[in-house]
VOPA-240536 format. One line per 8 residues: their letters; for each residue z, y, x of N, C-alpha, C. Coordinates in steps of 0.001 Angstrom, whole numbers, plus 500000, padded with zeros to 6 digits. Each point is the difference from the previous one (the first is absolute). Example, Ala and Ser with C-alpha at 12.3 -4.5 7.8 and 13.67 -1.06 7.14 Angstrom:
% residues 2
as> 507800:494310:513190:500000:501190:499110:500000:501200:500900  499280:501050:499650:500060:501190:500820:500730:501090:499230
This chain:
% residues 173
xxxxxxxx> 784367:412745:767062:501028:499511:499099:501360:500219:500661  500850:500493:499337:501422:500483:500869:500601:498444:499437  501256:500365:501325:501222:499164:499819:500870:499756:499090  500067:499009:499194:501328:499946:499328:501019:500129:500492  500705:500916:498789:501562:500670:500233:500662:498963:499139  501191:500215:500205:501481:499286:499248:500274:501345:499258  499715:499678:498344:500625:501114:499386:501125:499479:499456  500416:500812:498788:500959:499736:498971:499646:499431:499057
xxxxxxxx> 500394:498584:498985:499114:499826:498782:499452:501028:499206  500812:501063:499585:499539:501029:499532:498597:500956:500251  499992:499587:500987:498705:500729:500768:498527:499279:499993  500339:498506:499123:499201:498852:500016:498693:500197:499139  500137:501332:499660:498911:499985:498506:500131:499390:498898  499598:499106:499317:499923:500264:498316:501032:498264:500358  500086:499279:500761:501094:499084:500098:501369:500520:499861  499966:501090:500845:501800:500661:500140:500144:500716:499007
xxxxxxxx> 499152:500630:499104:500072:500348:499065:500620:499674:499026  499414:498530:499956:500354:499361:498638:501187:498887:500403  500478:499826:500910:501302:499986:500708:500726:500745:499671  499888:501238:500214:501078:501159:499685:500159:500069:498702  499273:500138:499671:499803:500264:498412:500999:499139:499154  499882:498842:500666:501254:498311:498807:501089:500620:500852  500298:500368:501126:501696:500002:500960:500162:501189:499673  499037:501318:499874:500798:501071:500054:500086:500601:498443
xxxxxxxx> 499166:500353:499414:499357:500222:498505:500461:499260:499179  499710:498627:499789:500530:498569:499411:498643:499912:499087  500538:498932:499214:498828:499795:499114:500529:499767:498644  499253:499635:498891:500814:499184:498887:499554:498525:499445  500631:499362:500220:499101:498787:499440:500426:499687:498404  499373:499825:499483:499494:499653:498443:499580:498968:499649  500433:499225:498874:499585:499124:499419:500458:499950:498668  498964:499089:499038:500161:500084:498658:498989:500252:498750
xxxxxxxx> 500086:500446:498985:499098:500856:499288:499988:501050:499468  499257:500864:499316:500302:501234:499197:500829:500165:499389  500585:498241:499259:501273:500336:499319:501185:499817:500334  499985:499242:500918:501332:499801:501219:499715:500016:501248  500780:500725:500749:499502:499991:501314:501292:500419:500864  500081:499124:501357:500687:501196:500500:499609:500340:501715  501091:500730:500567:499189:500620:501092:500583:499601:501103  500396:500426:501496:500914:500167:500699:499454:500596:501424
xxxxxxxx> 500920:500546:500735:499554:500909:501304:499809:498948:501134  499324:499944:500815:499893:498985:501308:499606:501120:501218  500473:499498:500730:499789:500677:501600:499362:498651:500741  500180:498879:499573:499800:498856:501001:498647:499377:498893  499003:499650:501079:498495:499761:499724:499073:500226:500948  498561:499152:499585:499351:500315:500734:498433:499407:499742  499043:500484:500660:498451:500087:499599:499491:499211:500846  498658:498970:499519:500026:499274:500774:498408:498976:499640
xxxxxxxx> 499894:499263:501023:498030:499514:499317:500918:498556:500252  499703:498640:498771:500271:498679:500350:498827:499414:499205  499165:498928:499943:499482:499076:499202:498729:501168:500063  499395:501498:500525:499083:500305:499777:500101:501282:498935  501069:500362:499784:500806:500317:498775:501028:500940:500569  499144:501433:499253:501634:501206:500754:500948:499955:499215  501292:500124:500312:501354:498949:499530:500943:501049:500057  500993:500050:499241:501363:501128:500087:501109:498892:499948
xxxxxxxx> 500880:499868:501118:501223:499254:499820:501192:500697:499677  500295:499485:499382:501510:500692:498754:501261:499345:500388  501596:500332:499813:500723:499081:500529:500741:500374:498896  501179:499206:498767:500495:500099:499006:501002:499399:499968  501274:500150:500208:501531:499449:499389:499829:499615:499159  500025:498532:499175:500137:499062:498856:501750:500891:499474  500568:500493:500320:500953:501096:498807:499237:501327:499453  498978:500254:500701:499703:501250:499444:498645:499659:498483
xxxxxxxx> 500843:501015:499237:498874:500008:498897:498692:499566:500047  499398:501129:500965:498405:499682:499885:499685:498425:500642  500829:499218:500569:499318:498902:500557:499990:499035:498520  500664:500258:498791:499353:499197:499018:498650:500597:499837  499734:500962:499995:498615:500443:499472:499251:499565:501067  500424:500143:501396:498625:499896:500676:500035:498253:500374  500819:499059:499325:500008:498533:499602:499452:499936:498778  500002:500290:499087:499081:500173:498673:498420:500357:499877
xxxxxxxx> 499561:500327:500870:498828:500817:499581:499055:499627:501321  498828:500207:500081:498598:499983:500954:500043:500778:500621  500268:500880:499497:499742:501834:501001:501201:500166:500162  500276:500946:501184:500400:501043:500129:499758:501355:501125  500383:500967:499573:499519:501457:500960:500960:500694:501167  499661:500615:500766:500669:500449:500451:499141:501817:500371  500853:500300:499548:499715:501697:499901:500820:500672:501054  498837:501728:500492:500653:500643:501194:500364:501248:498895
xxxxxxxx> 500973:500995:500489:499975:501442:499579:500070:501025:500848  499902:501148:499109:499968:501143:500879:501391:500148:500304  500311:501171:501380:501502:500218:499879:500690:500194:498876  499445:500767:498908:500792:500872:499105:500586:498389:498639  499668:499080:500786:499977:499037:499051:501702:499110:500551  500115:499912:501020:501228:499511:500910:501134:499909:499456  500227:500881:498801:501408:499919:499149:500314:499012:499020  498372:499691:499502:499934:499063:499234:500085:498665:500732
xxxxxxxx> 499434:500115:501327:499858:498350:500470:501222:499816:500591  501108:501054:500106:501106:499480:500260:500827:499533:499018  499929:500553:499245:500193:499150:497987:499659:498996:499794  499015:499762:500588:499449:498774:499673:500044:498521:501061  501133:500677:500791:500019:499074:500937:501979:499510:500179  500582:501351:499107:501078:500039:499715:500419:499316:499284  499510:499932:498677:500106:499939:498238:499246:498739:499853  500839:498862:499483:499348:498868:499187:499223:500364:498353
xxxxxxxx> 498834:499210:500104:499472:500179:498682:500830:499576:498676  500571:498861:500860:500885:499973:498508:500874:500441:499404  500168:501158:500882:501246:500971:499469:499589:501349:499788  498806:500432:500263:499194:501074:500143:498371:499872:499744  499763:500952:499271:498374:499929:499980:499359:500784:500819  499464:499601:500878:500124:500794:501207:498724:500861:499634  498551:499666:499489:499141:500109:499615:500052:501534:499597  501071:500156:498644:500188:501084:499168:500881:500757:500709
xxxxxxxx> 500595:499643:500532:500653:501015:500612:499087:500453:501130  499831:499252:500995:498453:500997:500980:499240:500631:499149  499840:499963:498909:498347:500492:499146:498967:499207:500809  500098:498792:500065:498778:499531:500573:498791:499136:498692  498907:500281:499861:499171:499761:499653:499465:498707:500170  499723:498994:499118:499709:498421:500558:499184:500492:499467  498958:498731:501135:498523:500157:500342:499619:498111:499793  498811:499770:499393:499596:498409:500128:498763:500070:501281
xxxxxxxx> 500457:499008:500290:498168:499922:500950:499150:498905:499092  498622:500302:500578:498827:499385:499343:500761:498511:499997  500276:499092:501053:500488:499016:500362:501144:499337:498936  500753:500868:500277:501041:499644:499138:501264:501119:500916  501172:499498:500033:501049:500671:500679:500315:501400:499668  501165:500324:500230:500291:501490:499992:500410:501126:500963  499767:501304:499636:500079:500756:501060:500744:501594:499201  500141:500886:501624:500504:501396:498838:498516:501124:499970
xxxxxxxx> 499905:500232:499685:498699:501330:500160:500628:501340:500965  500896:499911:500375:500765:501101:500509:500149:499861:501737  499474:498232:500132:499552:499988:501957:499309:500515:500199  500303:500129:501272:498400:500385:500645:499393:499184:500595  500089:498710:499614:499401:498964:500852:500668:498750:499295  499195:499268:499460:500439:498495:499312:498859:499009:500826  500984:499125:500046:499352:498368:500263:500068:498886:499298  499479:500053:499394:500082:498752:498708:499726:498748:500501
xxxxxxxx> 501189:498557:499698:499678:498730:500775:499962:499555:499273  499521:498733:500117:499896:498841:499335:500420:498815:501026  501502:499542:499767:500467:498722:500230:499465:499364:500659  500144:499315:501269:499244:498899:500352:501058:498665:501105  501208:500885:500191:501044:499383:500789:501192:500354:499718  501299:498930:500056:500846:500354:500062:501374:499422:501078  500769:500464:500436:500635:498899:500962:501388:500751:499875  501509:499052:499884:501039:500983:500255:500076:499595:501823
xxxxxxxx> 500723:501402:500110:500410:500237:501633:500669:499024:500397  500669:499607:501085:500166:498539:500697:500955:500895:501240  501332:500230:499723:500640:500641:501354:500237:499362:500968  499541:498683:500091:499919:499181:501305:499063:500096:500676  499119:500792:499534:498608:499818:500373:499660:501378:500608  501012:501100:499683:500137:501611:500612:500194:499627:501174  498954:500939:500873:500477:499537:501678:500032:501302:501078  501596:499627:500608:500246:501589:501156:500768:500675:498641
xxxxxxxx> 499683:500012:498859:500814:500942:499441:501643:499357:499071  500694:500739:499512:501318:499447:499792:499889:499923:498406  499994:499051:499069:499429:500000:498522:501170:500680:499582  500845:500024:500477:501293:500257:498868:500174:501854:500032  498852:500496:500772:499925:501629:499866:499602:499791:498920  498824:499118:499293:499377:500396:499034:500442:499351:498967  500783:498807:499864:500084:499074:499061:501638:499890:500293  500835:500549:498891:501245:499617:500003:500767:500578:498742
xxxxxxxx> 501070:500165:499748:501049:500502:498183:499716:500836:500095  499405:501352:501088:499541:501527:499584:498791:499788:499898  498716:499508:500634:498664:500163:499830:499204:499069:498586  500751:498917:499936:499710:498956:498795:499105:499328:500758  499157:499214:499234:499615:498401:499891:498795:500331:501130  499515:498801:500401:498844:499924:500830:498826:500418:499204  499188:500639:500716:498302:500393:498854:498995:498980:499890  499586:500370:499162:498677:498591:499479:498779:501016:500546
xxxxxxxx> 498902:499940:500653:498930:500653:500962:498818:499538:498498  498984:500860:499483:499008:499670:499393:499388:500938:500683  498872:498933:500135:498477:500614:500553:499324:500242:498735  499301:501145:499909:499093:500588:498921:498294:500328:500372  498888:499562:500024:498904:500378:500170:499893:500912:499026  499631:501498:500805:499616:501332:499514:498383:499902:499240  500271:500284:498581:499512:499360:499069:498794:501600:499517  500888:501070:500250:499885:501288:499433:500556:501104:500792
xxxxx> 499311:501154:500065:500968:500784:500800:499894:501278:499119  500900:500674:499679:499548:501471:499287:500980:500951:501437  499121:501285:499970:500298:500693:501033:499628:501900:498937  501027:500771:500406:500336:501118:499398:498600:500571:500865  499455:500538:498940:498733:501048:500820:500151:501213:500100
């Protein structure tokens, strides 16, 4: 049996992967229904086992659109794409829903899961949650780091963290 090395997360296998994937790629998180819905881009997230239960944690600005939907509803998803997809998730991370349909303008395709919740058919990788926590962030409670990088009149409001047990997964074959 050889020695463990000190790599790079990246080098971590299917952990750094899916690390890279929310920081570098992004994701979209979704919430809503077929007939309203809206979307938005996240870089900050993360995968995770609690209660027995594999879990996707989400982090959401109470100003941004989708956090009514993903306060409204049981589910919500979070979808990966291919590169060629990146123009859109910067649209969608740009552009409020309520001033834009972000949907129609990507050409993105809504998708239902068996469960309930919504998704696009155009990831290559969906995680469908189902609700099970919610907590807003607490900047007293950030520690070693300085809150006001993240929380101040340019970044907006503190995020509300929902934990989602991965309910469904569709994966591009």
């Amino acid at each position: 049996m050889g020695k463990l090395q000190k790599v790079d997360l990246s080098q971590a296998g299917d952990v750094g992967q899916v690390l890279r994937r929310i920081d570098k790629e992004w994701m979209l998180i979704t919430a809503g229904t077929t007939e309203k819905l809206n979307t938005m881009t996240a870089s900050w997230g993360g995968i995770g086992v609690l209660w027995f239960r594999e879990m996707v944690n989400i982090f959401v600005r109470p100003e941004r659109y989708t956090y009514e939907f993903v306060e409204a509803e049981d589910y919500f998803s979070v979808a990966f794409f291919s590169p060629e997809h990146k123009k859109a998730l910067a649209l969608c991370g740009a552009k409020s829903g309520r001033d834009v349909d972000k949907v129609a303008v990507c050409g993105f395709t809504v998708a239902q899961g068996i469960e309930g919740g919504v998704y696009f058919e155009e990831a290559d990788l969906v995680l469908l949650c189902k609700k099970r926590y919610r907590t807003p962030l607490e900047t007293e409670r950030i520690i070693d780091l300085d809150p006001t990088e993240y929380y101040n009149d340019h970044h907006g409001g503190v995020h509300v963290m929902y934990m989602g047990e991965i309910v469904e997964v569709y994966r591009r074959a």
